[in-house]
VMD Tcl script that draws the C-alpha trace (Angstrom):
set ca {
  {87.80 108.72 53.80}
  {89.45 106.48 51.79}
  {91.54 103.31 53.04}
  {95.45 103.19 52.47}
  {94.72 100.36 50.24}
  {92.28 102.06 48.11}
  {94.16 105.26 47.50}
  {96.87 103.12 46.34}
  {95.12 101.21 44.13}
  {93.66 104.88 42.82}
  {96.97 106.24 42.23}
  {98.39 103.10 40.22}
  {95.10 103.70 38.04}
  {96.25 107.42 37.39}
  {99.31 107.08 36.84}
  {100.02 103.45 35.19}
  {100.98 104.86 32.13}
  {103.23 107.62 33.27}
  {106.59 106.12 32.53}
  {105.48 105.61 28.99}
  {104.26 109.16 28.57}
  {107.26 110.42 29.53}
  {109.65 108.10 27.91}
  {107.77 108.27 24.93}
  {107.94 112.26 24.96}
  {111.47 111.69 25.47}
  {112.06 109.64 23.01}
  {110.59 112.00 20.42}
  {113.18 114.45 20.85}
  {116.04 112.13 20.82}
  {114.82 111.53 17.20}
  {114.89 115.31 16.22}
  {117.66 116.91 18.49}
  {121.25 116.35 17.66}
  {123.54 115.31 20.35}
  {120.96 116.24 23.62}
  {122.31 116.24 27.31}
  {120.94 113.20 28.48}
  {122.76 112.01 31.26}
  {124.03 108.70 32.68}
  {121.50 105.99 30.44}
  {118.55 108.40 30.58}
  {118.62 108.58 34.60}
  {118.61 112.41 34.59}
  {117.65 114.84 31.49}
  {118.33 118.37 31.67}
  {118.90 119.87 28.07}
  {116.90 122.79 28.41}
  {116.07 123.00 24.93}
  {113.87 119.03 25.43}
  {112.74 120.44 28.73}
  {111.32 123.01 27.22}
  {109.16 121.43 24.37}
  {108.52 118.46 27.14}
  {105.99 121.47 28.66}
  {104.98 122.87 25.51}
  {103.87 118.39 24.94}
  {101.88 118.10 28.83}
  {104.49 118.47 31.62}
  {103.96 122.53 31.98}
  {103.56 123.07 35.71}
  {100.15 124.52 34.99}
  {99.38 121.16 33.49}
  {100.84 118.56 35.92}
  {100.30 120.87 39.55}
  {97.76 123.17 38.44}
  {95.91 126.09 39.86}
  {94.16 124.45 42.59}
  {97.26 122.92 43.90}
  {99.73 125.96 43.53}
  {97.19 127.44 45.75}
  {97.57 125.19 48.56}
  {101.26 125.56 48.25}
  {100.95 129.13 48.75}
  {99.28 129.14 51.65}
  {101.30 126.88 53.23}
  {104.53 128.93 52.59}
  {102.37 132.16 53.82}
  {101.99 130.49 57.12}
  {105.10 129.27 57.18}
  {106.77 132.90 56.06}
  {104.54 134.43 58.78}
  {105.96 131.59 61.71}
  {109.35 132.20 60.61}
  {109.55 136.18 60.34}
  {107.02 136.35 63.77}
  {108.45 139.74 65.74}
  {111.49 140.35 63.12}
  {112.16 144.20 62.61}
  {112.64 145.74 59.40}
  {116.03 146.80 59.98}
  {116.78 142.04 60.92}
  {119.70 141.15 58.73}
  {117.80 137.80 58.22}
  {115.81 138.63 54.42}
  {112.92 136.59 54.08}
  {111.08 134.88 50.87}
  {108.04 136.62 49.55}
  {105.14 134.40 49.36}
  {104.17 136.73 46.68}
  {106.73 135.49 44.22}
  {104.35 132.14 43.79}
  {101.80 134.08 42.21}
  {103.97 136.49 40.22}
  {106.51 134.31 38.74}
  {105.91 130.98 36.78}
  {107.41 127.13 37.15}
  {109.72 125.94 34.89}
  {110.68 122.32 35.08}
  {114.49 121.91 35.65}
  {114.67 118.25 35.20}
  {113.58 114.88 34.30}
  {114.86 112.11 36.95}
  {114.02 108.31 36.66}
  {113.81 107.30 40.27}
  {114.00 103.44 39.31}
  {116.33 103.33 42.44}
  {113.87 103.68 44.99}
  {112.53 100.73 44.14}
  {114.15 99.69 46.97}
  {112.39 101.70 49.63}
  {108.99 99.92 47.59}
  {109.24 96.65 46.59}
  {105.44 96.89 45.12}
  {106.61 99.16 42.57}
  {109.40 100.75 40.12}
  {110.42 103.79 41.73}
  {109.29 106.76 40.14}
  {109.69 109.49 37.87}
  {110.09 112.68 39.37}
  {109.57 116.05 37.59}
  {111.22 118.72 39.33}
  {110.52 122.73 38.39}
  {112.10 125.66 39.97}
  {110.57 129.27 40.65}
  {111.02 132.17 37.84}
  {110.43 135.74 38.12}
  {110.01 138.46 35.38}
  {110.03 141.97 36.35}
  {109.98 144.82 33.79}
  {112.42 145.69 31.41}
  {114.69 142.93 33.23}
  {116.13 139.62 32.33}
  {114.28 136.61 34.16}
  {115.68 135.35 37.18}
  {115.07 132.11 38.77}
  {114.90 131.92 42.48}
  {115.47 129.56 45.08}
  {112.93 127.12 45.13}
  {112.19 123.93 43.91}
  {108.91 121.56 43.87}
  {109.57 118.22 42.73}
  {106.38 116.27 41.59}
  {106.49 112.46 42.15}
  {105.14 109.99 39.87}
  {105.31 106.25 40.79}
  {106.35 103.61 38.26}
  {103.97 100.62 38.70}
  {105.25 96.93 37.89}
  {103.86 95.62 35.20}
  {101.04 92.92 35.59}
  {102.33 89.87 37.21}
  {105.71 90.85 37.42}
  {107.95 90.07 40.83}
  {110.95 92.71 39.87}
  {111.43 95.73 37.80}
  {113.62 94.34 34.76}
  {111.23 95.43 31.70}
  {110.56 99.03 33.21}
  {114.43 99.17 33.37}
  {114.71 97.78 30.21}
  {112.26 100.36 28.64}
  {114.75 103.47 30.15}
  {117.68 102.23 28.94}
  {116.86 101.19 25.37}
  {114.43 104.18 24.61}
  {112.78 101.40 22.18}
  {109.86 99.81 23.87}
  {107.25 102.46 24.50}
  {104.10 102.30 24.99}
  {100.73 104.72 24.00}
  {99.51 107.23 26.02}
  {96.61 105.80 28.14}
  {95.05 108.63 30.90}
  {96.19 111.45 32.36}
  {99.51 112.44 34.08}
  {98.78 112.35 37.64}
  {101.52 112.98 40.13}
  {101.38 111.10 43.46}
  {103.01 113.63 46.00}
  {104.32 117.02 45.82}
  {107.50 118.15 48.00}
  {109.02 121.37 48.02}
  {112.13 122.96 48.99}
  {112.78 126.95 49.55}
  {115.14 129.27 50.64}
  {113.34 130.98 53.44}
  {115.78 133.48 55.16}
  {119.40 134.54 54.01}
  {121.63 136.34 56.38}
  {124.58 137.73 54.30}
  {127.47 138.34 56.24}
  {129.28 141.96 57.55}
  {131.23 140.97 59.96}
  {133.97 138.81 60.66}
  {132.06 136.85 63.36}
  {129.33 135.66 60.65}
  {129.08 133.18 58.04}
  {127.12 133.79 54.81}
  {124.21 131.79 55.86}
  {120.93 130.74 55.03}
  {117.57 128.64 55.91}
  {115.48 126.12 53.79}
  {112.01 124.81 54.54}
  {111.54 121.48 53.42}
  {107.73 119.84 52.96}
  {105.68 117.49 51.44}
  {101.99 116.36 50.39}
  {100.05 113.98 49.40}
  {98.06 114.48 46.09}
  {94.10 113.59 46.06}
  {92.01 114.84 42.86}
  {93.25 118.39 42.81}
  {93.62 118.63 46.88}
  {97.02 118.34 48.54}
  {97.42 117.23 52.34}
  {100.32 117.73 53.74}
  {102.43 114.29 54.86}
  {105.44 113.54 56.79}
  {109.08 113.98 55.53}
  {110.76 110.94 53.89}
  {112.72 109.79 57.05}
  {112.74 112.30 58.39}
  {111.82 111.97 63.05}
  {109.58 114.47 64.45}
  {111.52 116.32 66.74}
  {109.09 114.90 70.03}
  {109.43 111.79 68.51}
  {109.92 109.45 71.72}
  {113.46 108.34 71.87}
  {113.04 104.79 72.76}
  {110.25 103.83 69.85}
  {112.88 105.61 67.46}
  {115.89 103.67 69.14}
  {113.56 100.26 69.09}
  {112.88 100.82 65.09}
  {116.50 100.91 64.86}
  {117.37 98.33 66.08}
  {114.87 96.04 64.17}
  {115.95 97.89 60.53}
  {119.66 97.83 60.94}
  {120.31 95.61 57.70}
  {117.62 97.75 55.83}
  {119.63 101.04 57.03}
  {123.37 99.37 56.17}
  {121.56 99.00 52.42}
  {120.20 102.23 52.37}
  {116.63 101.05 51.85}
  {114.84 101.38 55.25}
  {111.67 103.63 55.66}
  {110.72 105.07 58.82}
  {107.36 104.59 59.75}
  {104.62 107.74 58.64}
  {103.69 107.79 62.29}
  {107.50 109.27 63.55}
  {107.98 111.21 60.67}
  {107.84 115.10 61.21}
  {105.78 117.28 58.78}
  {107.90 120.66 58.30}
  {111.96 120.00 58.23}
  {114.38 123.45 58.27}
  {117.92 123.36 56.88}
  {120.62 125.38 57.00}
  {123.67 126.24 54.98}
  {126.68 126.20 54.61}
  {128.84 123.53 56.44}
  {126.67 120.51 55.45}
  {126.14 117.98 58.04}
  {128.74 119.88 60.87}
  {125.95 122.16 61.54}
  {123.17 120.13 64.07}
  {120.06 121.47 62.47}
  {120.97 119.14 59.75}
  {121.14 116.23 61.90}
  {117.91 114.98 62.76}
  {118.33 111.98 64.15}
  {121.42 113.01 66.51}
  {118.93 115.65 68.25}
  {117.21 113.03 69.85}
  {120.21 109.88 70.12}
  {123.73 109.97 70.20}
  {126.13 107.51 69.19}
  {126.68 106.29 72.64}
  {122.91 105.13 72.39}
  {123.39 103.01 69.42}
  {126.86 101.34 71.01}
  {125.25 98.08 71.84}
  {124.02 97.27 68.64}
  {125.39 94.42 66.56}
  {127.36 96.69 63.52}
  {129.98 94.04 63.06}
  {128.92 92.14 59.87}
  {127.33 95.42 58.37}
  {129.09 95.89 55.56}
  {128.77 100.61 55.43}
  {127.76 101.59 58.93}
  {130.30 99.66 61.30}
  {130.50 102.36 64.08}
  {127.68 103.56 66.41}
  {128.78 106.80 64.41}
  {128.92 105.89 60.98}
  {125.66 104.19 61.67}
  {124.18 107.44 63.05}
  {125.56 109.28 60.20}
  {123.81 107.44 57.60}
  {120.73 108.13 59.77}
  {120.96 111.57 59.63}
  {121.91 111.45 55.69}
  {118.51 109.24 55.22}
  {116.51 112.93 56.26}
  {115.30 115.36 53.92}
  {117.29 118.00 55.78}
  {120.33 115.36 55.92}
  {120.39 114.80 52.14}
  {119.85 118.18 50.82}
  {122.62 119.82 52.69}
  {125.21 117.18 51.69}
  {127.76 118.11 48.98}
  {124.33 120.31 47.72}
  {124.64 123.98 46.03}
  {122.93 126.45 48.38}
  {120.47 124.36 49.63}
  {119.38 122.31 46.40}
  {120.72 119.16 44.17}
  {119.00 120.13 41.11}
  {118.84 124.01 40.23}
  {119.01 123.45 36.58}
  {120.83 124.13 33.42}
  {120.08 127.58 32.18}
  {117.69 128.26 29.52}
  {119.96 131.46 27.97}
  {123.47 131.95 26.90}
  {123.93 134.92 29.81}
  {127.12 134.90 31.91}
  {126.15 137.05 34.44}
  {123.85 135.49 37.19}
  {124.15 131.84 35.54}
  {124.94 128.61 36.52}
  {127.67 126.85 34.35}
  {126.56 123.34 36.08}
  {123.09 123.15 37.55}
  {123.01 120.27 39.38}
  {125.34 119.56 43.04}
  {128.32 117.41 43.45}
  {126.19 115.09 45.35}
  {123.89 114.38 42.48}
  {126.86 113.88 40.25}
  {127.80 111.27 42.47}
  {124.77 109.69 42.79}
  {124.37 109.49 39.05}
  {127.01 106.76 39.02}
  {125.61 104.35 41.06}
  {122.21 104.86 39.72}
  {123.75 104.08 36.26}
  {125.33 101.10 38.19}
  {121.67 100.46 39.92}
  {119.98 100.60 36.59}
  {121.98 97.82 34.99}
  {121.14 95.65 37.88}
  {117.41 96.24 37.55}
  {117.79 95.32 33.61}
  {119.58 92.12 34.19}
  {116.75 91.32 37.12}
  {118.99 91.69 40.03}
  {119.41 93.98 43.21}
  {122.31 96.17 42.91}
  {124.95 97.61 45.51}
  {123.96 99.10 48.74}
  {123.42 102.69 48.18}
  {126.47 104.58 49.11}
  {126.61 106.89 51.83}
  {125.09 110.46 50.56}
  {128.14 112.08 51.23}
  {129.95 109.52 48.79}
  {133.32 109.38 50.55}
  {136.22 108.70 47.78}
  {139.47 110.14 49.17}
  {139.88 112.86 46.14}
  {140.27 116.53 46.67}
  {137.36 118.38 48.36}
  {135.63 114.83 49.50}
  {134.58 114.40 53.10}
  {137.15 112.71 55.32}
  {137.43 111.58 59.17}
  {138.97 113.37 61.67}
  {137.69 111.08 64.68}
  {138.98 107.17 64.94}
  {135.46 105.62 64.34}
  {135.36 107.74 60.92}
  {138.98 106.89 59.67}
  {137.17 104.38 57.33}
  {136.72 107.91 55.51}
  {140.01 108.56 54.83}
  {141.71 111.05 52.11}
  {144.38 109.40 48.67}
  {147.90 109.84 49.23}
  {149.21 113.67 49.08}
  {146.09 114.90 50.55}
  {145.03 115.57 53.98}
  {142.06 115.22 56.12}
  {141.68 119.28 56.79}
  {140.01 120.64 60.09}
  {138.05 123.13 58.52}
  {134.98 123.29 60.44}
  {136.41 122.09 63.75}
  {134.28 118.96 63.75}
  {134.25 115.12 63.16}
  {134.33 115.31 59.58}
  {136.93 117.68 57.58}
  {137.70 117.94 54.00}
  {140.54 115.93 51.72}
  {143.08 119.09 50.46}
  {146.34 119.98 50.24}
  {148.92 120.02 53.05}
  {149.12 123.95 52.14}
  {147.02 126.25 50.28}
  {148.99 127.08 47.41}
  {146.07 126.36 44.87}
  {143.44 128.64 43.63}
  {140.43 127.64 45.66}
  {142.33 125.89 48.22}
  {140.91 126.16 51.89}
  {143.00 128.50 53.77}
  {141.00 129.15 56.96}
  {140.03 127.07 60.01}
  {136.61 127.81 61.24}
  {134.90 127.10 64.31}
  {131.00 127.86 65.45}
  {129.54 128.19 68.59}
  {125.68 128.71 68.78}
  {124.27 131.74 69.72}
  {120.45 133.38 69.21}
  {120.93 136.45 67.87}
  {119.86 137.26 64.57}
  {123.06 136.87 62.77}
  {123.69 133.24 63.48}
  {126.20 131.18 65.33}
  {129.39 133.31 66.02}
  {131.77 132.29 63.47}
  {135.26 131.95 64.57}
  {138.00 131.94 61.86}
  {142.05 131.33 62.22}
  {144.84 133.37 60.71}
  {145.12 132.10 57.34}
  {148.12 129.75 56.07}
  {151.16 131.46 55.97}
  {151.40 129.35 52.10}
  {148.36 132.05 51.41}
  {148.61 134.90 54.05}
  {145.60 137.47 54.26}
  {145.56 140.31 51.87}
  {147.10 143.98 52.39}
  {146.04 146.82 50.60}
  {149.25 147.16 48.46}
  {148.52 143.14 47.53}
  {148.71 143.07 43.60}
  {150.63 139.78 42.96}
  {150.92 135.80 44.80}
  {148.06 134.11 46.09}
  {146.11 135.44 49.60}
  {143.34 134.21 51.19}
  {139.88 135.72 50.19}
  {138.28 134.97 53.71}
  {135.48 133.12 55.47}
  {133.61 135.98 56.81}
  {132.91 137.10 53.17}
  {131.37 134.04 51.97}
  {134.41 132.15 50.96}
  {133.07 129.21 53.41}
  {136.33 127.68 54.52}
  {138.81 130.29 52.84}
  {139.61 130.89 49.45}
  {143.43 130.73 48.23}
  {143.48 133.08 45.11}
  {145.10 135.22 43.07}
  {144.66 138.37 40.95}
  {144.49 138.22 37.32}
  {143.58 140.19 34.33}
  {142.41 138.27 31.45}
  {138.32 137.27 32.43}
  {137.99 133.31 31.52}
  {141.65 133.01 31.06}
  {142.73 129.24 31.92}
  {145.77 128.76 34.01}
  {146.27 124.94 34.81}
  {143.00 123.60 36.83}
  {142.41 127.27 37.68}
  {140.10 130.34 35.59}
  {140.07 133.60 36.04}
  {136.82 135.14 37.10}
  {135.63 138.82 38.17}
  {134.55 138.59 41.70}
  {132.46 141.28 43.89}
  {134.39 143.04 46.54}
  {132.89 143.71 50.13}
  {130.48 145.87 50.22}
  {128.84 145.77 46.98}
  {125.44 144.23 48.39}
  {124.78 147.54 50.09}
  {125.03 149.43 47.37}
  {124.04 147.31 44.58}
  {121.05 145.59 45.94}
  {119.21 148.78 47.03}
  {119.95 150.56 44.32}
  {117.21 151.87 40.87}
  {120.42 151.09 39.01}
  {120.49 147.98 37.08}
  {123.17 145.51 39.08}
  {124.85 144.38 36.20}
  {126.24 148.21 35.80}
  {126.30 149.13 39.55}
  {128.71 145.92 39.69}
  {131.38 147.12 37.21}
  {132.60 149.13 39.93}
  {133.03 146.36 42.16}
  {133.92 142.97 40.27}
  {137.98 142.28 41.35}
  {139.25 139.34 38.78}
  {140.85 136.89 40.86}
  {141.87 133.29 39.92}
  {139.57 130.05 41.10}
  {139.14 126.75 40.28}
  {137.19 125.95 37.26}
  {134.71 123.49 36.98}
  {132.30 121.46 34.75}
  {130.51 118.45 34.66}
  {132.55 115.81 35.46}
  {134.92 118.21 37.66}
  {132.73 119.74 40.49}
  {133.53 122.35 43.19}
  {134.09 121.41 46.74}
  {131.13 121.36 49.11}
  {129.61 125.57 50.01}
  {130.37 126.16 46.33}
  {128.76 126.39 42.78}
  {129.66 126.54 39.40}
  {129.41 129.83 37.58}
  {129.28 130.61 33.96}
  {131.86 133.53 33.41}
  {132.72 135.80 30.15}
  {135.34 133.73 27.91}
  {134.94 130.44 29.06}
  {134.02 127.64 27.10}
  {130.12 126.11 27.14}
  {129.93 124.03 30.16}
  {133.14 125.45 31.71}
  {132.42 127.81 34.88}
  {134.44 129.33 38.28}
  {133.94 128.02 41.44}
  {132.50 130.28 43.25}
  {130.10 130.94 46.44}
  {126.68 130.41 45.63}
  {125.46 133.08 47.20}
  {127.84 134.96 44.43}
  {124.57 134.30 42.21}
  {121.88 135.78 42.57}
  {119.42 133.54 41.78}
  {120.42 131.48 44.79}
  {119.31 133.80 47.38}
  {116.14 135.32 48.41}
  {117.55 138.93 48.73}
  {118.79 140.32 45.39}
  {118.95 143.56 43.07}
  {115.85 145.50 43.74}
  {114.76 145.18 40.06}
  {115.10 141.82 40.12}
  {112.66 141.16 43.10}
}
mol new
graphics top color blue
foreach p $ca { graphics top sphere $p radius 0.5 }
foreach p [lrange $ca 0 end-1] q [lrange $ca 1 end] { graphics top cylinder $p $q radius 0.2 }
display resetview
């Protein structure tokens, strides 16, 4: 058995030169491609056209996981999949991921991210590169789908010898012009994944459109994976007063966003849920075991982000695996990917989340600090509070810090501590129009959703409704309410607004289970109604993703449910699965 030092040491040998190889592959299609997507300074790419070629040049999934790893994966998720679905009927509205699809689809890598940030979590090296790929399924005579599921391989970036910061491995990402040749093999450090595991679509009014994601991670020896504890991320029996002691010794390292729980509290398997972000308490990790009145002692004045006992526990919670992912994410995941086809049906528009958008910024921000040799800003709060339409807000006094711009309110809409910046009135396409409050319960179905009468600015729909906005509701998926409209023209542009063609209630039942092909069992169901539109630089508000739709410019979508696309849930067409 090897010692911590020594399996260190082994994976800086591996993977020393795996900056280089990838900036150098990089950098070979910047020279060939006109005008690629790389975003924010090289911090992110996601052209699929480079991403592409970049596996075609070493970074296939077969190449950098491999066979013997994939396999460990798989049984993992089998035991997990047979844990979760333990004693479920056949008739359970919760659908469940086939462990199958591992083996019958393929991996294709979705992005490109240079981690330099988490340097800070580190000191003893660069960050990392992380390669992240996504789950793909071909069935006959059928366009590919992807599927919900994402592993995301991390590489570390060592420091170069001698060196006490990171400024020349900065240096090397943001110029593109110092690389080096390619010396070893590619050999990723640890392995996490993240995958939808049940969805429960809603049909009835006392349900939300829901859905469960198991998060894990591994260590990588040779071609062996063991499984490893959770960035952050408590065990559940952790013992409250160790985890209350730790923090209380780490709160300036938590106020900067750069504290790491110890290995020996972390827990192993993590399961999120969607939608509602951080309102629902499986996301919380940290409050299941302290509360805010156990951190009210602690000595928060001259923090400069977590001032409160519950702003400080919220940036706990955000630290988790389960915390981050299901903040200002798309069903479950920050990086989904840009498509790899010009289809508008069952296709993202924008394929990363709001929250990653975000966090692009300050790691541009970060970066330039880590060229000129210095530290950077604290890492903001994941949730990346700014006062603008759709951004979290306060509803409580010791979260008023988060507070919503002038002609906006803070809206109630998940009856909880945190709402959401919007309009005094829903008079908007995609406007919130519904209150909604949840109240645990075991059955099958979920919590029991509770909704309000919609604003009378956007009053429910009749069947004679043909013209003015109404409220598409909660109950089917519209997390929240939707204020719309009807419209005629698919991809039409009205203001901030776009007209897309929407599926009525009830076509899962007949569309999913049937030998038809969905795209024409859906022509009897799509309703055009008016949303917001959205790109990359304007994202939807949190529960929502961006859609590609007929007619509307490249990079333009519709703001839409993500459980609207199909490649976001586990339970589809039955051609596609």
């Amino acid at each position: 058995m090897r010692s911590a030092e020594a399996k260190r040491s082994w994976r800086l040998n591996a993977v020393g030169a795996t900056v280089a190889v990838v900036s150098m592959l990089i950098a070979g299609f910047l020279l060939v491609r006109s005008k690629p997507r790389i975003r924010a300074e090289s911090l992110f790419v996601e052209d699929a056209r480079i991403l592409a070629e970049l596996e075609a040049r070493g970074l296939s999934f077969q190449q950098v996981v491999g066979p013997d790893r994939l396999e460990q994966i798989v049984r993992t998720v089998e035991r997990d999949m047979t844990e979760i679905t333990k004693g479920q009927p056949p008739s359970s509205p919760r659908r469940p991921f086939k462990p199958e699809w591992l083996t019958r689809g393929r991996f294709e890598l979705v992005g490109v991210v240079n981690r330099l940030d988490r340097r800070h979590f580190d000191p003893s090296a660069c960050g990392e590169v992380r390669l992240v790929y996504r789950l793909a399924l071909e069935n006959p005579n059928r366009p590919a789908t992807r599927l919900p599921m994402t592993v995301n391989v991390r590489i570390p970036q060592p420091k170069p010898d001698g060196a006490t910061e990171c400024k020349k491995i900065a240096q090397r990402w943001v110029g593109k012009d110092e690389l080096l040749s390619l010396v070893g093999k590619l050999a990723p450090a640890e392995i996490e994944i993240n995958y939808q595991s049940i969805h429960v679509p809603a049909y009835r009014k006392d349900m939300d459109d829901s859905a469960e994601y198991v998060l894990r991670a591994f260590e990588v020896e040779g071609r062996a994976l063991h499984e490893e504890g959770l960035f952050n991320t408590p065990s559940p029996d952790v013992d409250k007063r160790t985890l209350l002691t730790w923090v209380s010794e780490h709160l300036r390292e938590i106020d900067d966003g750069s504290a790491v729980l110890p290995k020996a509290l972390l827990a192993r398997r993590s399961v999120s849920v969607s939608p509602r972000g951080l309102t629902r308490p499986e996301n919380r990790p940290y409050s299941a075991i302290v509360s805010a009145r156990d951190l009210a002692e602690l000595p928060l004045d001259e923090l400069r982000l977590v001032r409160t006992p519950e702003l400080l526990l919220r940036r706990l919670d955000e630290s988790t695996c389960a915390g981050c992912h299901q903040t200002r994410g798309v069903a479950g995941f920050h990086l989904l990917g840009a498509e790899r086809n010009t289809a508008t049906f069952n296709a993202l528009a924008v394929g990363h989340s709001p929250h990653f958008d975000a966090e692009l910024r300050w790691r541009t921000a970060d970066l330039a600090s880590a060229a000129r040799g210095e530290h950077g800003e604290p890492r903001p709060f994941a949730a990346h509070p700014d006062g603008e339409l759709g951004s979290v807000c306060g509803l409580v006094p010791a979260l008023s810090s988060w507070s919503c711009r002038d002609g906006l309110v803070c809206r109630d809409i998940h009856r909880a501590d945190l709402g959401v910046c919007a309009r005094p009135h829903a008079v908007e396409p995609s406007d919130p129009c519904e209150d909604v409050s949840l109240a645990p319960n075991a059955r099958a179905e979920g919590p029991t959703v509770t909704a309000s009468a919609p604003d009378t600015s956007c009053p429910a729909p009749t069947p004679g409704t043909r013209s003015g906005p109404f409220c598409a509701p909660n109950w089917l998926g519209f997390t929240g309410g939707v204020c719309t409209e009807r419209c005629t023209k698919v991809g039409e542009r009205r203001g901030n607004a776009i007209c897309a063609p929407l599926p009525a209630a009830g076509y899962e039942a007949e569309c999913f289970n049937s030998k038809q092909p969905v795209e024409a069992c859906l022509r009897n169901h799509l309703i055009p109604v008016f949303v917001a539109s959205c790109d990359g630089g304007h994202p939807c508000r949190a529960d929502y993703g961006c859609a590609r739709i007929p007619g509307a410019p490249d990079g333009v979508g519709a703001c839409v449910p993500p459980y609207f696309i199909f490649q976001a849930r586990v339970d589809g067409p039955l051609l596609d699965r």
